[in-house]
C-alpha positions, 0 to 999 in steps of 0.5 A: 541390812541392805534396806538400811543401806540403801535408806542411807546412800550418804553414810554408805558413800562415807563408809566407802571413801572411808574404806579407800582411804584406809586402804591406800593409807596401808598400802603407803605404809607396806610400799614405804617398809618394801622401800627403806628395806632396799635403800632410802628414799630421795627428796620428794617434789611437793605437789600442791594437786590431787594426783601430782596434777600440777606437775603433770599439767607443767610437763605437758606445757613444757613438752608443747612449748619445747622447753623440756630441759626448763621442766627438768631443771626445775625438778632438780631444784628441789633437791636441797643436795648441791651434787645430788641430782636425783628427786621423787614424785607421786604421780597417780599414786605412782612413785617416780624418779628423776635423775641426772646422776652419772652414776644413776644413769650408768647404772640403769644403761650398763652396771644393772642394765637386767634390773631396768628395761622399757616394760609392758606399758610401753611395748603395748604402746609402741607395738602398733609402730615399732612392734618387738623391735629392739627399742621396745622389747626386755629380756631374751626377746631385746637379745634376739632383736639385737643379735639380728640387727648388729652385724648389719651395722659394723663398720664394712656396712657403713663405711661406704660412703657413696650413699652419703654423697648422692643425698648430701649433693641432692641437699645442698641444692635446696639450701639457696643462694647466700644471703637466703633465709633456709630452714636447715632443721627442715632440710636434715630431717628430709635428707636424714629420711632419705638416706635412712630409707635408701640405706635399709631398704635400697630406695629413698623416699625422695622427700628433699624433691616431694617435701609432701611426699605421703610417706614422710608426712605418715612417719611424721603424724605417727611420730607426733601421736606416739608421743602424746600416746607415750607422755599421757600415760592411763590417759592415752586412750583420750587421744585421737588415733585415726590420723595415726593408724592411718599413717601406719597403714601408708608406712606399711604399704611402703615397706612390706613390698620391699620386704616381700620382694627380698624374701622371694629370694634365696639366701645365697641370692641374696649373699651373692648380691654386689651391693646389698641393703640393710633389708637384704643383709637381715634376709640373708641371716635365714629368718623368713618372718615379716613382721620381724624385719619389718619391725626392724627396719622400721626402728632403726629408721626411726632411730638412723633419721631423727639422731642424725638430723637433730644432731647435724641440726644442733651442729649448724646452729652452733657453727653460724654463731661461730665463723672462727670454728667453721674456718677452722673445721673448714680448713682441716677438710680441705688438708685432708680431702680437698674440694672435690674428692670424696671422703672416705671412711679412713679420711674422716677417721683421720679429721680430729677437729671435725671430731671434737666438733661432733664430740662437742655437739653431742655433749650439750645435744644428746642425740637421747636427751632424756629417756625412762625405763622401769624397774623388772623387779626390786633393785637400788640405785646407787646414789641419791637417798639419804639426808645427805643425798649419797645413799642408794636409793630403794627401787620397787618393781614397776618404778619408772625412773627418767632420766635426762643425759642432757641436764647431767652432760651439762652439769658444771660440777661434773667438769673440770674447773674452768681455765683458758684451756677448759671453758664452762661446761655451758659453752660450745667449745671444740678445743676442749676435746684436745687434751680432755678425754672422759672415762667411757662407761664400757 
């Protein structure tokens, strides 16, 4: 038997594709019973390469040229369902979702919160940087992380605003002169690491005076490999990774100092302490393990820096196109803080406009524009199968499901018609905010 087989290695090479494609035939057909069993299935991209390798190919162009909301407004479009945002593709003979359905999203970060979570793929993938952090962790292990963190960020920890001060007068003398040409993006995301650093640790990085400082440019490179690490998937181990384990040996002798310094001291040390950092606050809940508050601070560094930029960033870009709004925010400022007084946290409290005009910002900007989670067991999702698009949709375990706040914050059919008091939903307007208010999901 085997000498025939080995005398006829092309018959063996057909009876072993053959084999294959009975099997995954079979298999498609149990995954389809599992799913229709649970719901429906939601309009299917068509991909014109093996392995959906014409999507993932347009995704990575678009992710490299910063055109990502492009990429996810052309996956809606084959969604034949005027108000139904929510579509499949088979990638790698893995089947994804994409949604920008309110009630999906609502499902998969509040109403099913326990049937969705990062997974093991991904907390393998980010470990080396975040490790079992709070955005990398499921189940108990997220409970625990989030037990640890939030009762060092209710508002007596925050409210103080001299740490703001100190790094936003630094920031404005590296803004020029007017008339100068600055790259205020830059500049944010300098002052965001700054402040971020000074906040958790009790001492800034000081990038606004070394924009080149060793620090800055290792949190940056991880950052940059994380997220190839993250996009490609099974081929993740293709990319170059020693400029990124390098940058986490300099983000790590920075930190694991301070922490190792804050854990020589007693609890009631560190309670005693007049002014206390985010680092010595975790410290004195009692836990004595390194490596989880190094995790920690590292995530809600990474979180507290690029929200913040991104969002002060985008707040900018909308305001030097509109003088009329700047007068206008600038005018409540001054009614209620003056020129030179230093804000308080009630102060701000009581400045709507500057409200609406933050509330505005994170609407068309979402500090997360899109994000993916993977289903921990078989579940639904409410809305998006069917033939007419209003059917739950079957979920199996181990389906990863993006989904973009962006394009569905954006949605016109979402809003109000518009009128003179209600611009489209396409348009930076903080009036809007006077006499609308959204249902919060919580």
């Amino acid at each position: 038997m085997l000498d025939y087989f080995f005398a006829h290695p092309f018959l063996v090479s057909l009876l072993i594709v053959g084999f294959y494609c009975l099997y995954v035939a079979v298999l498609s057909i149990l995954e389809n019973r599992a799913i229709t069993r649970l719901g429906s299935f939601c309009p299917r991209i068509r991909s014109y390469l093996p392995f959906g390798a014409d999507i993932v190919y347009r995704m990575r162009h678009h992710a490299h040229n910063d055109t990502d909301i492009d990429f996810w407004e052309w996956l809606f479009a084959w969604s034949p369902h005027e108000h139904s945002k929510t579509v499949e593709v088979a990638l790698a003979r893995r089947r994804w979702i994409f949604t920008a359905d309110p009630e999906n999203i609502k499902a998969i970060l509040a109403t099913q919160f326990q049937d969705f979570g990062k997974g093991k793929q991904f907390h393998e993938d980010w470990k080396p940087f975040l490790g079992d952090s709070i955005f990398t962790t499921d189940g108990q292990q997220w409970h625990d992380s989030r037990q640890l963190i939030r009762p060092q960020l209710v508002k007596n920890r925050v409210a103080d605003l001299k740490i703001f001060e100190k790094h936003a007068e630094r920031l404005m003398t590296k803004i020029g002169g007017h008339g100068e040409v600055v790259d205020i993006a830059a500049l944010f995301y300098r002052f965001t690491l700054d402040l971020t650093t000074d906040y958790l640790l009790g001492k800034s990085v000081d990038s606004l005076d070394n924009p080149q400082t060793e620090f800055a440019s290792a949190f940056a490179e991880v950052q940059k490999v994380q997220s190839l690490i993250t996009r490609s998937g099974e081929l993740s181990a293709l990319i170059p990774k020693g400029a990124y384990f390098r940058g986490l040996k300099v983000i790590n002798a920075f930190v694991e100092p301070f922490i190792e310094q804050v854990l020589r001291l007693k609890v009631s040390d560190l309670e005693e302490k007049p002014s206390q950092s985010f680092l010595d606050a975790l410290a004195a809940t009692g836990t004595r393990d390194c490596n989880a508050i190094r995790d920690q601070v590292i995530a809600v560094l990474l979180a507290g820096r690029d929200t913040t930029a991104g969002t002060l960033s985008f707040t900018f870009k909308e305001l030097s196109a509109q003088p009329e709004i700047v007068r206008k925010l600038r005018r409540e400022i001054l009614e209620k803080v003056g020129s030179s007084k230093l804000p308080t946290y009630e102060d701000l409290k009581s400045m709507p406009y500057l409200q609406h005009v933050i509330n505005e910002t994170l609407r068309l900007y979402p500090s997360v524009p899109y994000n993916v989670r993977r289903a921990l067991h078989d579940t639904t999702l409410p809305t998006g199968g069917g033939p007419d698009g209003s059917q739950p949709v079957g979920i199996l375990e181990g389906t990863d499901i993006g989904y973009a706040a962006i394009s569905m914050q954006r949605r016109e059919d979402l809003y109000p018609p518009p009128s003179a008091d209600f611009p489209p939903a396409s348009q930076y307007s903080p009036e809007r905010w006077d006499k609308w208010t959204p249902k919060p999901w919580t």
